[in-house]
C-alpha positions in Angstrom: 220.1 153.2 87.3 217.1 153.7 89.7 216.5 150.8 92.6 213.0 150.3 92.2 211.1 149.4 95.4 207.9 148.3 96.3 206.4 147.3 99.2 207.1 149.3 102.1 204.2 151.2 101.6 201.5 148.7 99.8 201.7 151.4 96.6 202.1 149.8 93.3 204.5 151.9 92.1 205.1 150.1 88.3 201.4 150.9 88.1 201.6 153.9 89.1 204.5 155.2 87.2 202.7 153.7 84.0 199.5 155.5 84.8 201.7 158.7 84.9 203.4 157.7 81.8 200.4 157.1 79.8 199.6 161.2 79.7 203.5 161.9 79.1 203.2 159.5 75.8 200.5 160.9 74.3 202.5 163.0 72.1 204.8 160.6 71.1 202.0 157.9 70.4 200.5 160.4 68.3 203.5 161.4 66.5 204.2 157.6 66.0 200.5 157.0 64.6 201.4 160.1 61.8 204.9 158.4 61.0 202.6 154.7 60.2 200.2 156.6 57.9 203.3 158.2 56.6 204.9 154.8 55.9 201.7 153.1 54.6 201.4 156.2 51.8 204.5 155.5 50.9 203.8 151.6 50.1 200.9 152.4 48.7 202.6 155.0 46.2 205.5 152.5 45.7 202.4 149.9 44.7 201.2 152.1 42.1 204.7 153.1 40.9 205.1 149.1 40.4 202.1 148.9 38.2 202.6 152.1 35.7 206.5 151.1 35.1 205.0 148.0 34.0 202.0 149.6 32.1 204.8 151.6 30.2 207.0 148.8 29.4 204.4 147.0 27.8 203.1 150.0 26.4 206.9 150.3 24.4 206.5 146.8 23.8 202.8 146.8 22.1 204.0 150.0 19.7 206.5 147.5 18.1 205.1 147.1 14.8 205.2 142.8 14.9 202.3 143.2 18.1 200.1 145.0 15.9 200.8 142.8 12.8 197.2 142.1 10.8 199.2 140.0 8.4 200.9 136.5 7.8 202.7 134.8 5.7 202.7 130.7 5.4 205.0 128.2 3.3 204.1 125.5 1.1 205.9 123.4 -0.7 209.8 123.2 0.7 208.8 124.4 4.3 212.4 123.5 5.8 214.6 125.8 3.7 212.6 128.7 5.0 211.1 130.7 7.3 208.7 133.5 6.4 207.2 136.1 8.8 205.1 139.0 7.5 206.0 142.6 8.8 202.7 144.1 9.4 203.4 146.6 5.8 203.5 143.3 4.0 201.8 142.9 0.4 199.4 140.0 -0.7 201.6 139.1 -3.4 202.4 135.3 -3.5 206.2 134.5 -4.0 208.4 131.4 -4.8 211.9 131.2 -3.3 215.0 129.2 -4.1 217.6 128.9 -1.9 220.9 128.3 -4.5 223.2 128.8 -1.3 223.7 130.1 2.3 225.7 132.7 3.4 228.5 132.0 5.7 230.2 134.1 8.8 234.0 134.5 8.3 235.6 132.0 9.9 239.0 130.9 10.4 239.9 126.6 10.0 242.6 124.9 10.5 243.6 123.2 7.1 244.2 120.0 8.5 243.5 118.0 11.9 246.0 119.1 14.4 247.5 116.4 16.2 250.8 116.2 18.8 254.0 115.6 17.9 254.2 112.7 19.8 251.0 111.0 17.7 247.0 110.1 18.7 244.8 112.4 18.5 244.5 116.0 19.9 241.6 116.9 22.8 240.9 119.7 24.3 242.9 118.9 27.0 245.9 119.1 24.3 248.3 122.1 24.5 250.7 124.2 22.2 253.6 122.4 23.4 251.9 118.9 22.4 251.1 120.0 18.8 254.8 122.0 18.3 256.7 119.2 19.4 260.5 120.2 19.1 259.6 123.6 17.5 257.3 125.1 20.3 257.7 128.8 21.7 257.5 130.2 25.0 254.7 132.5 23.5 252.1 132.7 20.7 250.3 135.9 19.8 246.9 136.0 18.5 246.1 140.0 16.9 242.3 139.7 16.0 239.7 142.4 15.1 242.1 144.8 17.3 242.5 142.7 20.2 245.8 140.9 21.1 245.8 137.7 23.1 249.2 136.2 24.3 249.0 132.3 25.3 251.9 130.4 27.0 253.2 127.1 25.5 251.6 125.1 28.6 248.2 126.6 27.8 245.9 123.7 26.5 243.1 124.3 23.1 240.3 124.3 26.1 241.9 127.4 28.2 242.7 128.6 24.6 238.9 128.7 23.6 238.0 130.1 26.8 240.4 133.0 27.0 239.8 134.2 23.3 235.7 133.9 23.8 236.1 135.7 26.9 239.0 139.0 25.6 238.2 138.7 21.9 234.3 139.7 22.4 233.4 139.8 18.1 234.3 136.2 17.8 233.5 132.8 18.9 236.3 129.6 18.8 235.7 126.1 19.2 237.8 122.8 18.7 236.0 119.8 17.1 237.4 116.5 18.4 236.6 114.2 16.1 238.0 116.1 13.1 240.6 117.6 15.1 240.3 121.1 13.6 240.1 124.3 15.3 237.8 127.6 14.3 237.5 131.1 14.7 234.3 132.2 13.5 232.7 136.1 13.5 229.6 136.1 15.7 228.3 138.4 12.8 227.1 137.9 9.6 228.9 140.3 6.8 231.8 141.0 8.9 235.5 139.8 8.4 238.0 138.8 10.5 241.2 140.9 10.6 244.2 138.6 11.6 247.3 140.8 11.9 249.5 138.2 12.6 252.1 138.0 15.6 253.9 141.5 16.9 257.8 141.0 15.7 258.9 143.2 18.8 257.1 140.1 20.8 259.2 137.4 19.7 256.3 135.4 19.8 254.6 133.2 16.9 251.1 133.8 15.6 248.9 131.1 17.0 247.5 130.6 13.7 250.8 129.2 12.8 250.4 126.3 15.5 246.6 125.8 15.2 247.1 126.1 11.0 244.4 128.7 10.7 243.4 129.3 7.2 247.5 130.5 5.6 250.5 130.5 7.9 251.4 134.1 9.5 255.3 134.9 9.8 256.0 137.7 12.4 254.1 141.2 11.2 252.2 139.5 8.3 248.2 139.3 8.6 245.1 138.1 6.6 241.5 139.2 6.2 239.3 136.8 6.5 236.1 138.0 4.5 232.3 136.1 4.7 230.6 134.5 2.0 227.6 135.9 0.2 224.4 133.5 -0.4 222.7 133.3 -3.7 218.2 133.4 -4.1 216.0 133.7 -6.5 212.7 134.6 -6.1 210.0 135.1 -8.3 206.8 137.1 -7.9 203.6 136.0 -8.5 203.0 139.0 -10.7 205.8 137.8 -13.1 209.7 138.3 -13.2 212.7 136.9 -11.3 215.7 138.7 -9.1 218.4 137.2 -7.8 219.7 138.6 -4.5 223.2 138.1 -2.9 222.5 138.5 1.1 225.4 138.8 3.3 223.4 137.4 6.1 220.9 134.7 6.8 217.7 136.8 6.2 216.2 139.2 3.7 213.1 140.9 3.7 211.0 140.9 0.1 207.6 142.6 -0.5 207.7 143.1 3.8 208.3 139.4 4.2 211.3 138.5 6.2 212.7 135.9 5.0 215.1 133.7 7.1 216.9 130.7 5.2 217.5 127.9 6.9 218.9 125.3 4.1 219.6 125.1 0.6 216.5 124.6 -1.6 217.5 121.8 -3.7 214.7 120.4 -6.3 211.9 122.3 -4.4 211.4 125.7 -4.0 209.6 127.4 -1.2 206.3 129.3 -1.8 205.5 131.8 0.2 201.2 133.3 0.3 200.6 136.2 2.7 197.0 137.2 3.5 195.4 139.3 6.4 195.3 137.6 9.5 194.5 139.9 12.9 194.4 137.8 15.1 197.5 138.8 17.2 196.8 142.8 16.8 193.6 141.5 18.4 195.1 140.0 21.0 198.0 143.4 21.2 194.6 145.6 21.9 192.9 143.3 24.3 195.7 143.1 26.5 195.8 146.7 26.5 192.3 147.2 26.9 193.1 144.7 30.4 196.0 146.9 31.3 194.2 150.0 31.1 191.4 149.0 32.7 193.0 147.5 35.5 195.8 150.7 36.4 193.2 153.0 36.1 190.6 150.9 38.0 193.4 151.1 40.9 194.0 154.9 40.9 190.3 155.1 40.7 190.0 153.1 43.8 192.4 155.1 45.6 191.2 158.3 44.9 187.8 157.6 45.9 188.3 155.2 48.8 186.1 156.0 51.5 188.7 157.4 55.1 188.0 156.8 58.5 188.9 158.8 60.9 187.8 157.4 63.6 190.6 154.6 63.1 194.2 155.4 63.6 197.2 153.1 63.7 197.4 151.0 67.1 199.3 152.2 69.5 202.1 149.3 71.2 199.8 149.3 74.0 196.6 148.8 71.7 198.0 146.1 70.1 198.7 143.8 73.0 195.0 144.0 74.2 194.2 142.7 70.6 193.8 139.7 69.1 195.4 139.1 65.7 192.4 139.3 63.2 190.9 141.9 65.2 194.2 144.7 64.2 194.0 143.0 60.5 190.2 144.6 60.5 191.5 147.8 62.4 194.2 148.2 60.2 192.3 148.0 57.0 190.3 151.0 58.0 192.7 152.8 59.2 194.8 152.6 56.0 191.5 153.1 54.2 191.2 156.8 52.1 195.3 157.3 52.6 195.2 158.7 48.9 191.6 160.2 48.9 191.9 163.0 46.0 195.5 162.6 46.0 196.9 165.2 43.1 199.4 162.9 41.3 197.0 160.4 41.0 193.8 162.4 40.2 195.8 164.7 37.4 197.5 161.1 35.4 193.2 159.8 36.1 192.2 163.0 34.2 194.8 162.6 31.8 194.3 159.4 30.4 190.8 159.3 30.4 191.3 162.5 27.7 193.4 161.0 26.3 190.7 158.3 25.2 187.7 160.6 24.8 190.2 162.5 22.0 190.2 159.2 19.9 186.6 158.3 21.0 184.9 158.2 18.0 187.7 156.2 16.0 187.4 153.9 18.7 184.0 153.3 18.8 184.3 152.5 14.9 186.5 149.5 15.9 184.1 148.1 19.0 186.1 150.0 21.5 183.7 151.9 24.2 183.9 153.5 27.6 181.4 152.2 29.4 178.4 153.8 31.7 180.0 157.2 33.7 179.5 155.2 36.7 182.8 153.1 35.5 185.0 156.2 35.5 186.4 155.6 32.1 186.5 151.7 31.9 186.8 150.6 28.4 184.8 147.5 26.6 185.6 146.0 24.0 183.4 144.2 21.2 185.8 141.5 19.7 184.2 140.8 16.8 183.5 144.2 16.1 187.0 145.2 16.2 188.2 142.1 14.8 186.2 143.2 11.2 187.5 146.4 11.3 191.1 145.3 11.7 190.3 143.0 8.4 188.6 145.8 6.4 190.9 148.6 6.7 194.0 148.1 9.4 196.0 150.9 8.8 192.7 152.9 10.2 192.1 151.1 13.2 196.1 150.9 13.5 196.5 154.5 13.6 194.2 155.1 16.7 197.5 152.8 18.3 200.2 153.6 16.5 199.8 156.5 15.0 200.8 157.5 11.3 204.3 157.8 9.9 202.7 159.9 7.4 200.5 162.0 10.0 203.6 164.2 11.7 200.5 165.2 13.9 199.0 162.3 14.8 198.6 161.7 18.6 198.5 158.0 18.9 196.8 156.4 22.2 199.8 154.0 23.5 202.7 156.9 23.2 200.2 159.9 24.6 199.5 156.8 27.3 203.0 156.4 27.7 204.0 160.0 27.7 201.5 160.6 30.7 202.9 157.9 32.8 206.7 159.0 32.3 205.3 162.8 33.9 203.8 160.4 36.5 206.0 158.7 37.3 208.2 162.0 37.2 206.1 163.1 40.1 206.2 160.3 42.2 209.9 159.9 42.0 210.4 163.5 42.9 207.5 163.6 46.1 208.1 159.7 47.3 211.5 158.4 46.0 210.6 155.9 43.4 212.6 154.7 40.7 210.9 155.4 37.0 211.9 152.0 36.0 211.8 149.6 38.7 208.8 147.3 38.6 209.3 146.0 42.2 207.1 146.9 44.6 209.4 146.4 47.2 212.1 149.0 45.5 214.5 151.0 47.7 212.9 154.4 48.1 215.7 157.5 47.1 215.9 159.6 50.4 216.4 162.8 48.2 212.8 162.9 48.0 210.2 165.0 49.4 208.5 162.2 51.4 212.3 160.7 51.8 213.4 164.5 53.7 210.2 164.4 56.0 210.6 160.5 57.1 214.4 161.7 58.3 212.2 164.3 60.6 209.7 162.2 61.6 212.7 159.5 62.8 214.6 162.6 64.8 211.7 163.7 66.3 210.1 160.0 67.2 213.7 159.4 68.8 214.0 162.6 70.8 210.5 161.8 72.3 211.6 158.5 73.0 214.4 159.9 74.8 212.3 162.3 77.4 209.6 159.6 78.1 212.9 157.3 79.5 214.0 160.7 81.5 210.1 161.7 83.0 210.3 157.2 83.7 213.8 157.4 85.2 212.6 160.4 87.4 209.2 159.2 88.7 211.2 155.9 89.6 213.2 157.7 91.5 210.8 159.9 92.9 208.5 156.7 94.1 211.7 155.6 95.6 213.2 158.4 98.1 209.6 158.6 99.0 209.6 154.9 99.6 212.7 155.3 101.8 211.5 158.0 104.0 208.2 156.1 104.6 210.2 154.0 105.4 212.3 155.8 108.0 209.2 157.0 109.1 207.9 153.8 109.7 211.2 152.7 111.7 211.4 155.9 113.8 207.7 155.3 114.7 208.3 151.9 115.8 211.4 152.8 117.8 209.3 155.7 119.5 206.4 153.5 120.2 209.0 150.8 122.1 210.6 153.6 123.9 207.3 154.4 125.3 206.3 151.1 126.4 
C-alpha cells in the first residue's frame, strides 16, 4: 500500500496523479464505451426477439381453423340440452336434435353408504379401520388401469382420495358425505376402468372390498368397469332421421359440434347455421396490427438515423451530468445501433415478398400496402373484406390458410411463420436468444457469437482495469519518495542555514 503525502511541497499530488491517469484510461474508457454499445445491441436484439416469438405464436394460433371461422350456428327451441358451435367447413343445413340420453365415464360406486362399524355416519376424516371394524387388515391393495396403490388400515377416505388422484393419474375419486358413497370415475370419456383386484402374494384385501366398489374382489380376481354410450337422434332439414350412439359428450354433424349438456325431454333442440364473419374479421385485423407493428419496428431500426458524435458516458462524464441531461445523451448514442443490420433487413425483405406474392388476392378482399413511403404497411378496408369473406370464404381464406386441396399453395400466416423461425434461427445463433421465450428480459445463451465476444470484452476490460491500478500505485509512489527527499532537502537546508548563523 502506498503512504500518500501531500503537503511538504504545496503539490496536489491526487490532482496530479489523476491528470496523469486521465491519458493512461483512455484506452480502457474506450474499450468500456464499445462493451455499452455491445450491451445495448444486445437488448435491443433481445427486444425484437421478444416481439417475433410472440408474432409466431399468434401466427400458430390464428391458422387454427375456429379463428378464421365465417360460420355459426345458434339454438332455438331446447337451448339447455345443447351446445352447438360451427367448424368453419360447416353446411347451411338446419337440424333438430334430441337428446334420448347422456353418455357416462366409467366409474366405480360403492353399492351402499359406507359407514363404521361402530355406527354414525362416515366423513372424510373416516378411515379403513372405522368401516372394517373387527375384520380390518393391515393392508388394502388397489390394482387400477396398471397402477397399484397400497393404503394402511390408519389411512382415512380423505388421504385415500388424495393418494389415488395424485399415483393413479387416468382417474379421479371422491367421497360424497351426505350419501356416504365413494367413486372412482375415468377422467375420459369411452375408456374403462380395469380393476385387477388385490395381488395374493400381498396378503392384502382389494380396497374395493372395504369401500364396496361396484362387486366385491377376493385376492387375484378383477373387473372391467366399461362406460355407457348416449343415445341422439337428429333429423335433417333436408328429410331423414339417424340415431347416433356417442361414447363421449360431443358429436360433430354436418361440421357442427355438438356438445350435450342434458337430456332433451319433450323439446328438442334446433340447430340453424348461416355465415357469420365476424370473428375471421377480427382473426385478420389483428394480424393486419401484428404485422404492421413488428415490421414497423425492424423498419425503424434499420433506418434509424446514428450519431456518432455521441458515445456512451464515460464514469467521469456522468458525474459532471445531471440526470435528464445522460437520458438525452444516451438516446443518441444508442440511436442507429442496428442501422442496415443483416438479420433484420433480410426477414424485412422477406415478409414484405411474402405479401407482394399474394398482392392481388389481397387487394380483392380490401387488404392494401400502402404508399412506398410506408415500407410495406398494410391497410385494411373492413367492409370491403368483410363482403368478400360473406361472398366466397374459402377464397379470401386461402390467401391465410392456404388450401388442403392446393399441395402448392403458399399461405401468408405459415410463409410468415416460416420466415420468423429462420429469424429467429439467426438471432439465437449471433446473440443467444431463445426461439421461444417471449420475455424481453430472457437469459442470453453464452454459446453464442455475441455471447463468445462479451467473455472477451470482460477479460480485456478487467486486465485494463488491472494496469491503470499498477501505473496509479506507481505514480503514488513516485509523488511520494519525491515528497520525502524534498523533504530531506528542506530539513538539511534548514539545518545548514542554522549552522551558519
Amino acid at each position: 500500500m502506498v503512504t500518500r503525502i501531500n503537503g511538504f511541497s504545496g503539490m496536489d499530488i491526487d490532482s496530479m496523479v489523476k491528470s496523469l491517469m486521465t491519458a493512461k484510461r483512455a484506452p480502457l474508457d474506450k474499450l468500456k464505451q464499445q462493451k455499452q454499445i455491445f450491451d445495448w445491441t444486445r437488448d435491443s436484439y433481445r427486444e425484437l426477439n421478444s416481439k417475433i416469438v410472440q408474432m409466431s405464436n399468434k401466427l400458430f394460433d390464428m391458422n387454427k381453423s375456429e379463428a378464421l371461422n365465417t360460420q355459426k350456428s345458434t339454438v332455438s327451441g331446447n337451448t339447455t340440452a345443447i351446445k352447438a358451435v360451427a367448424n368453419s367447413d360447416a353446411s347451411n343445413v338446419s337440424m333438430e336434435v334430441n337428446v334420448i340420453s347422456l353418455a357416462e365415464k366409467a366409474t366405480m360406486k360403492s353399492s351402499t353408504g359406507l359407514q363404521p362399524q361402530a355406527g354414525g355416519q362416515a366423513t372424510r376424516g373416516t378411515t379403513l379401520a372405522d368401516i372394517a371394524g373387527s375384520a380390518v387388515q393391515d393392508t388394502y391393495e388397489l390394482n387400477i388401469n396398471e397402477k397399484t396403490v397400497v393404503f394402511s388400515k390408519t389411512d382415512s377416505l380423505a388421504i385415500v382420495i388424495a393418494r389415488i388422484n395424485s399415483e393413479i393419474p387416468t382417474v379421479n375419486a371422491a367421497f360424497d358425505e351426505i350419501s356416504g358413497k365413494f367413486t372412482i370415475t375415468h377422467k375420459e370419456y369411452g375408456k374403462e376402468i380395469s380393476d385387477k383386484g388385490a395381488d395374493k402374494q400381498s396378503k392384502a384385501s382389494s380396497l374395493t372390498d372395504i369401500l364396496q366398489l361396484n362387486v366385491p374382489n377376493d385376492f387375484g380376481t378383477g373387473v372391467n368397469v366399461d362406460y355407457t354410450k348416449g343415445k341422439v337422434t337428429v333429423t335433417s332439414s333436408l328429410g331423414g332421421t339417424q340415431t347416433f350412439e356417442p361414447s363421449t359428450d360431443n358429436l360433430t354433424v354436418n361440421g357442427v359440434k355438438l356438445t350435450f349438456l342434458e337430456v332433451s325431454g319433450t323439446t328438442n333442440s334446433k340447430i340453424t347455421t348461416q355465415s357469420d364473419p365476424t370473428k375471421a374479421v377480427e382473426t385478420i385485423k389483428s394480424f393486419v396490427d401484428m404485422y404492421n407493428e413488428l415490421l414497423g419496428l425492424m423498419n425503424s431500426k434499420i433506418s434509424e438515423q446514428t450519431y456518432r458524435s455521441f458515445q456512451p458516458l464515460t464514469d467521469e462524464q456522468r458525474e459532471s451530468m445531471k440526470e435528464d441531461d445522460i437520458k438525452k445523451w444516451e438516446e443518441k448514442a444508442k440511436s442507429g445501433i442496428l442501422k442496415n443490420d443483416s438479420i433484420l433487413s433480410e426477414a424485412v425483405t422477406s415478409m414484405r415478398m411474402i405479401i407482394t406474392n399474394n398482392l392481388k388476392g389481397l387487394s380483392e378482399a380490401g387488404i392494401t400496402t400502402g404508399q412506398y413511403y410506408e415500407k410495406g404497411q398494410l391497410k385494411i378496408d373492413e367492409t370491403k373484406l368483410t363482403e368478400a369473406l360473406a361472398a366466397n370464404p374459402d377464397k379470401v381464406l386461402k390467401i391465410f390458410r392456404g388450401s388442403v386441396s392446393d399441395i402448392n399453395s403458399k399461405p401468408i400466416f405459415s410463409e410468415i411463420r416460416n420466415q420468423l423461425g429462420s429469424t429467429l434461427d439467426m438471432l439465437s445463433k449471433k446473440v443467444g436468444t431463445s426461439k421461444y421465450d417471449t420475455n424481453a428480459t430472457m437469459t442470453l445463451k453464452t454459446e453464442s457469437i455475441m455471447g463468445e465476444q462479451l467473455k472477451e470484452y470482460t477479460k480485456r476490460i478487467s486486465s485494463l482495469e488491472s494496469k491503470m491500478t499498477d501505473w496509479e500505485t506507481r505514480y503514488y509512489k513516485q509523488f511520494t519518495a519525491m515528497e520525502k527527499a524534498m523533504s530531506q532537502f528542506q530539513s538539511q537546508s534548514s539545518s545548514l542555514a542554522g549552522f551558519f548563523k
